[in-house]
N, C-alpha and C positions, 0 to 999 in steps of 0.2 A: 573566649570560649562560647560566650551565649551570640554572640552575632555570627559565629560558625554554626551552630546548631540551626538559628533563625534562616540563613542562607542554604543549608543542606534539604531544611524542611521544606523553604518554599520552591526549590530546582524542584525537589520529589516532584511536587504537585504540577507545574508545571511539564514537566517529562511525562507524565501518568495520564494526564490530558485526553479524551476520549475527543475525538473531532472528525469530521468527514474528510475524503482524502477522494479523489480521481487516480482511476488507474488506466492508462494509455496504451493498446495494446497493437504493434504492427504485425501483422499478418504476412508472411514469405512464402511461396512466391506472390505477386499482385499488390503487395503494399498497400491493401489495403486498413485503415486506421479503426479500430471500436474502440470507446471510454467508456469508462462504466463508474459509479461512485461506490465507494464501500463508506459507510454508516456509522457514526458512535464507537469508532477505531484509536487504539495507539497508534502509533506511527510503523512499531513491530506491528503488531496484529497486520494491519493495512499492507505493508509490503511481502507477508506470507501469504496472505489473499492474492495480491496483485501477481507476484510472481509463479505461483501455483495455477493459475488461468491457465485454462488452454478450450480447443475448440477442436470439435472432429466432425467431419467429413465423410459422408458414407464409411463412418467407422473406422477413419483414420486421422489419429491429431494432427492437426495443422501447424506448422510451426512458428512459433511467434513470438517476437521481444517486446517484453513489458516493464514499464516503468511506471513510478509511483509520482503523480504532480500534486 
């Protein structure tokens, strides 16, 4: 029981981990590529940042697949 506790405790900490994360983002039509770094992130936090990006154009979003490196 106590080396189940010891192992659950230290996944937490490990999973909770604040760390920097790149986010990759293609731009359609033109493929063109921007990265951009998100900061002092979980791994959640970072990919609701990353995938919530977007970019507009005389006032229209441009559409673009992003993924988290």
């Amino acid at each position: 029981m106590k080396k189940l506790v010891i192992t659950l405790s230290v996944s937490m900490l490990f999973f909770a981990c604040k760390k920097d994360y790149t986010c990759e983002c293609t731009t359609t039509p033109g493929n063109t590529v921007s990265k951009f770094t998100i900061k002092s992130a979980t791994k959640r936090q970072a990919k609701a940042n990353c995938y919530s990006y977007y970019v507009e154009e005389s006032g229209v979003k441009v559409e673009q697949n992003c993924s988290l490196k």
